[in-house]
C-alpha positions in Angstrom: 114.9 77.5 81.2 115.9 76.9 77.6 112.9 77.5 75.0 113.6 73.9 73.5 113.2 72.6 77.0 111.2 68.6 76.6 112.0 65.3 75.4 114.2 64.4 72.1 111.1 64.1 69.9 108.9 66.8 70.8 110.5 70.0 71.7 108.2 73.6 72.9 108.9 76.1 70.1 110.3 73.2 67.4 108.4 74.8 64.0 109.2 71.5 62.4 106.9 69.4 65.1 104.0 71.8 66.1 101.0 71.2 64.7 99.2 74.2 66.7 100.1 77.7 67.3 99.9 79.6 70.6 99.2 83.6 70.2 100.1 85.4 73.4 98.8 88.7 73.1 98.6 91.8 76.4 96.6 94.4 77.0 99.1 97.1 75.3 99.1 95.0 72.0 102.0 92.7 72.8 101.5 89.9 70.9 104.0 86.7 70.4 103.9 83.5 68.7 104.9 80.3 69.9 105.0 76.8 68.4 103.4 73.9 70.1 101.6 70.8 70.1 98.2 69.5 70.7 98.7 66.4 72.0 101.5 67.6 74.9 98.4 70.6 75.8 95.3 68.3 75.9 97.5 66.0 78.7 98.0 68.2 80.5 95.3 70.8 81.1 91.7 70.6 80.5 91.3 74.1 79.3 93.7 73.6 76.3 91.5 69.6 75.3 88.5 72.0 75.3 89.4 74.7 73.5 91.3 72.5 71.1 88.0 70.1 70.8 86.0 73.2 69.7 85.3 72.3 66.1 85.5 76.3 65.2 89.3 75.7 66.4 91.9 76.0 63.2 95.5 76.1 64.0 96.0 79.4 66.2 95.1 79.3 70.0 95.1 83.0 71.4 95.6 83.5 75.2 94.8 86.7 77.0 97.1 88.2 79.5 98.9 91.1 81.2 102.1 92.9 81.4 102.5 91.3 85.3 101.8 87.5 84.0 103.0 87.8 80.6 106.3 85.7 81.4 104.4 83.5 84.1 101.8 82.5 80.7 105.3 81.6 78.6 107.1 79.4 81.9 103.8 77.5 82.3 104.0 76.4 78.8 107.3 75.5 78.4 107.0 73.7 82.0 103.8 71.7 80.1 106.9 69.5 78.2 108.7 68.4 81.3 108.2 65.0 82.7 106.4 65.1 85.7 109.4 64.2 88.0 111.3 67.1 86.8 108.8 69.8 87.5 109.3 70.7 90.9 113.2 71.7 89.9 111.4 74.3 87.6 110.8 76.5 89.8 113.6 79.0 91.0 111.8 81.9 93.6 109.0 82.1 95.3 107.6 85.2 92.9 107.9 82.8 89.8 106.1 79.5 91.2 103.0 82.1 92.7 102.6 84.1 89.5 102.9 80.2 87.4 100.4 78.9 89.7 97.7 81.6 89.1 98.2 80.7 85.7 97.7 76.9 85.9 94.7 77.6 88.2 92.9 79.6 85.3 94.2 77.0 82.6 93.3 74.1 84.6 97.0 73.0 84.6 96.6 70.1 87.7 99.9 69.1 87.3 101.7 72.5 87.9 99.3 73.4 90.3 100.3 70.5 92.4 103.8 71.3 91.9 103.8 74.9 92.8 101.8 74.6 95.7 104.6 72.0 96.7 107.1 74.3 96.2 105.6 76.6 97.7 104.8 74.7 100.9 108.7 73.9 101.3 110.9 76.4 100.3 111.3 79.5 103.1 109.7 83.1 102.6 111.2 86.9 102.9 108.5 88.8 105.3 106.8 90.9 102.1 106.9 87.4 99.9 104.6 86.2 103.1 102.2 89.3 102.9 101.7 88.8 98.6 101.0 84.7 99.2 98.5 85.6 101.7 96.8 87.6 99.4 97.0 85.8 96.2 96.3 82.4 97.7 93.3 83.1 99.3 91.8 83.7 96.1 92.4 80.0 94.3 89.8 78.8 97.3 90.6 74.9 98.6 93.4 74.9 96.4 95.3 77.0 97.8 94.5 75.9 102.0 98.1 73.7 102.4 100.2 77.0 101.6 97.5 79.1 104.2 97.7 76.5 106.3 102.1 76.7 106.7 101.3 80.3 107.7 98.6 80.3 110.3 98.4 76.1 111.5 95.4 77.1 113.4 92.2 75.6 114.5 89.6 77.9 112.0 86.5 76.1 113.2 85.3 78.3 115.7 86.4 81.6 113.5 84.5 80.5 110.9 80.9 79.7 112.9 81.2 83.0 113.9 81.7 84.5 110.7 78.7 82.3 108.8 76.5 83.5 112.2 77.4 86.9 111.6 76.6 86.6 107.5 73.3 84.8 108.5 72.2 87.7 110.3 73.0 90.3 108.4 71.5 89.2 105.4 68.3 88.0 107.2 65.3 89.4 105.2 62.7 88.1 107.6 62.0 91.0 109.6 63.5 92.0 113.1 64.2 89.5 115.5 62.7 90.3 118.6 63.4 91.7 121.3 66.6 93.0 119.2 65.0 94.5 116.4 67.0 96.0 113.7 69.9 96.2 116.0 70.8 92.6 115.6 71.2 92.8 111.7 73.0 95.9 111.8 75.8 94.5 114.8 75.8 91.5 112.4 77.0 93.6 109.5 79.3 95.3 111.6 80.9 92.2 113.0 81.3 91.2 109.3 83.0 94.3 108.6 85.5 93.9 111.1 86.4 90.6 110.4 86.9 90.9 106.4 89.2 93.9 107.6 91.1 93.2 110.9 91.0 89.4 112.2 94.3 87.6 110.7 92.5 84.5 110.4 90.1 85.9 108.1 92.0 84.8 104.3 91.6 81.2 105.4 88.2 81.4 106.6 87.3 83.1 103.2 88.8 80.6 101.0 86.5 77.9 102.9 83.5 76.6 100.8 81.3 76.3 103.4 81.9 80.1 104.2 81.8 81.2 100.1 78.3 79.0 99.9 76.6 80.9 102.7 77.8 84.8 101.3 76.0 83.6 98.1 73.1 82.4 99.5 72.8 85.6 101.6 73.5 87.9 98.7 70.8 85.7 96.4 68.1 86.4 98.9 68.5 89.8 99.7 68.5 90.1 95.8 65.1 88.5 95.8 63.6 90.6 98.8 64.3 93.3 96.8 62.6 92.4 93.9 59.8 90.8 95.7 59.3 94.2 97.4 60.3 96.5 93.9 57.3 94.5 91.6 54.1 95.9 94.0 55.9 99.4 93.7 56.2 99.6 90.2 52.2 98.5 90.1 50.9 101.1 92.7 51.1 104.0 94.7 53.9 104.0 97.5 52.7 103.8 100.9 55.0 104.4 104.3 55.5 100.8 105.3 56.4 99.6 101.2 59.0 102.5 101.4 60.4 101.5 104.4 61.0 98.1 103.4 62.8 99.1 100.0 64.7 101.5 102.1 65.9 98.4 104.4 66.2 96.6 100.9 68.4 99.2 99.1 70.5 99.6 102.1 71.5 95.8 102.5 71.9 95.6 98.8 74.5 98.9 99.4 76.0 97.1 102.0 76.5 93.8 100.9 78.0 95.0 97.2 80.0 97.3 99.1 81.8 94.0 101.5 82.4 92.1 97.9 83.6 94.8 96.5 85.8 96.0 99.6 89.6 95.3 98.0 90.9 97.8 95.6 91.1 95.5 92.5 87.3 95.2 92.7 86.9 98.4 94.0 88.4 99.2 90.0 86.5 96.3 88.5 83.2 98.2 90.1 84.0 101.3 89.0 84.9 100.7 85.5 81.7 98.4 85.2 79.4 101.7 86.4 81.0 104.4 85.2 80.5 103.9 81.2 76.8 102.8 82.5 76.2 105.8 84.1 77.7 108.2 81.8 74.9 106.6 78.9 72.1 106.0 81.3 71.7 109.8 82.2 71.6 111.5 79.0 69.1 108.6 77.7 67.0 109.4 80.4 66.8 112.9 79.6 66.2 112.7 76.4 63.4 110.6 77.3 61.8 113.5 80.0 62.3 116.1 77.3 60.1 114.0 75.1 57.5 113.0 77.8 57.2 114.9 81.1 55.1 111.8 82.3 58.0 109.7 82.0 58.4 108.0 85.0 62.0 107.2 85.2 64.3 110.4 86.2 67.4 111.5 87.9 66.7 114.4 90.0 69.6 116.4 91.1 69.4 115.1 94.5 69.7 111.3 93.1 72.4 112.5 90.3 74.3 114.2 93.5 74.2 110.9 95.4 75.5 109.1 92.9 78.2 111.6 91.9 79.5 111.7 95.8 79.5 107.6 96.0 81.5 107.5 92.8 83.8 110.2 94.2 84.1 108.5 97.5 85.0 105.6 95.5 87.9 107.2 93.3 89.3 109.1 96.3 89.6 105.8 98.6 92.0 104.1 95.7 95.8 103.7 95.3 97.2 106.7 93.5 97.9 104.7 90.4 94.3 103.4 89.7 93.2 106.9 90.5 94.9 108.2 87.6 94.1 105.6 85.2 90.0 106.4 86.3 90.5 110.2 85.8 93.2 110.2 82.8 89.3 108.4 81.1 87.0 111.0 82.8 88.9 113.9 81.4 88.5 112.4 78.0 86.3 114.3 76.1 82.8 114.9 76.8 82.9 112.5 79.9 83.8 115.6 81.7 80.4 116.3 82.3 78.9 113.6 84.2 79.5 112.6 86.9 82.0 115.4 88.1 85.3 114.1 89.3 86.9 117.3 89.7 87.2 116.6 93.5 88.8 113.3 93.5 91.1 115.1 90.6 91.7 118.1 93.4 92.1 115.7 95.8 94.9 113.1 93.7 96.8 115.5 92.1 96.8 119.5 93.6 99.0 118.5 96.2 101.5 116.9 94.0 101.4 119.8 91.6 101.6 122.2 94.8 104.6 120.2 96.1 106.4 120.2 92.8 105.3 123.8 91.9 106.2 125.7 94.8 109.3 123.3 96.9 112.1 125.1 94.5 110.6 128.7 95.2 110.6 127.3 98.9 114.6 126.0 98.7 115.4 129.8 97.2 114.0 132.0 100.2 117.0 133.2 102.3 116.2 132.1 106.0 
């Protein structure tokens, strides 16, 4: 598409027009300026009339984004010019109209959102273009449901009662049911895990409402049973049955952070969130039990072990390439020292070393 792509009078990129600036800048440091105008940005997407309406706005609008969507960002602006009959002829591949329409999602872009999603819904896929949309699309929510719905046309009614049963009872903080017990919650959860990880109809039931509404309604209250049954603790001694029920507490909590948190991206997210945390959390604490051995708040080893072995389990379960960005930061300095990643570092990279090392001393022994 030509940069000056738009009508005679106001033209994306025309310095002699703009009244604004738009600053894209990535997470390497790429940064690139491009000349626009107000009026064509508040039309046509609400998050550009509200960021533009901020009186602290001067003439510079900067937009976050990443090496993958860097050239989706710059498409969807210069697509922001066309007439609205002309859009759908914007888009030339599959890739281009996905990666344009996560964009206009996150900048409220209605217009190109309705246009990819046509586009989308029309033109045919390759097998591995079907396997990315399913992915991707299940994440915009509602939006996204005519482009799921080409792919799997199916009745997700009775799919989806199942899967809010299954959440109900697995994050049911009233006690056991009799005469199942425990045992009910604890098939629950495992009926959970299997759908999130092995029934195909599973990315349209997620992106339903209904189905997001009741995960948060079951992750808010076993939030609140566990501070309901953390503030007597904290007050007085510990007795058997208290314990017990934090134990159940913790262990839903584990499990329930664990399911949202079961795809690799948030997997990262997770791990970059905790690490840092964890690496200032423990030497404060110390410092704090050298000064007062009353102090109430410690990490004994067997806690600092637990939490060590999660995180590894963690690091060792990702794609080789988030991996290495994880430990290329651990081995940074003093973050060497806790928690110990030298296993998950054993574990991602020994083998490659040993394959590299030794195949050419392999290829020279005479058979």
């Amino acid at each position: 598409m030509d940069e000056h792509t738009g009508t005679d009078s106001i033209k994306f990129g025309d310095p002699c027009t703009s009244d604004i600036t738009i600053c894209l800048k990535n997470s390497n440091g790429r940064q690139e300026l491009f000349h626009s105008h107000s009026s064509i940005l508040k039309s046509n997407s609400t998050y550009f009339a509200d960021r533009l309406s901020d009186p602290s706005f001067k003439s510079c609008l900067e937009i976050e984004c990443t090496d993958v969507n860097y050239e989706h960002h710059l498409k969807l602006l210069k697509c922001l010019y066309l007439p609205a009959g002309s859009l759908l002829d914007a888009w030339d591949c599959v890739r281009s109209a996905l990666g344009v329409l996560q964009v206009a999602v996150v900048l409220c872009c209605e217009s190109i959102v309705n246009s990819c999603i046509r586009y989308l819904e029309a033109v045919p896929w390759e097998e591995n273009e079907e396997e990315e949309i399913v992915i991707l699309v299940s994440q915009l929510g509602p939006i996204g449901m005519p482009i799921l719905a080409r792919i799997q046309p199916v009745d997700l009614l009775a799919t989806k009662n199942v899967f809010i049963s299954a959440i109900r009872f697995a994050t049911s903080v009233n006690g056991p049911c009799p005469p199942f017990g425990d045992e009910l919650r604890t098939s629950a959860q495992e009926q959970v895990e299997y759908m999130l990880g092995d029934d195909e109809d599973m990315p349209l039931v997620a992106a339903d409402n209904e189905v997001k509404l009741e995960t948060r309604t079951g992750l808010a209250k076993t939030f609140s049973s566990f501070e309901r049954e953390l503030s007597p603790l904290l007050e007085s001694d510990i007795c058997d049955a208290a314990e017990d029920r934090m134990t159940q507490c913790l262990s839903d909590l584990e499990w329930m952070i664990w399911e949202r948190h079961s795809t690799s991206p948030r997997r990262v997210q997770l791990l970059n969130s905790w690490l840092p945390f964890i690496r200032k959390i423990k030497p404060i604490l110390e410092s704090m039990n050298n000064k007062d051995i009353e102090f109430p708040y410690k990490m004994d080893e067997d806690l600092c072990q637990s939490i060590e072995g999660a995180i590894v389990s963690l690091v060792s379960a990702l794609p080789s390439n988030d991996q290495a960005d994880i430990l290329a930061d651990w081995m940074n300095g003093e973050q060497l020292k806790y928690p110990d990643l030298s296993e998950a570092f054993e574990f991602q990279f020994v083998p490659v070393f040993l394959f590299y090392v030794l195949l050419p001393n392999v290829a020279c022994i005479p058979l």
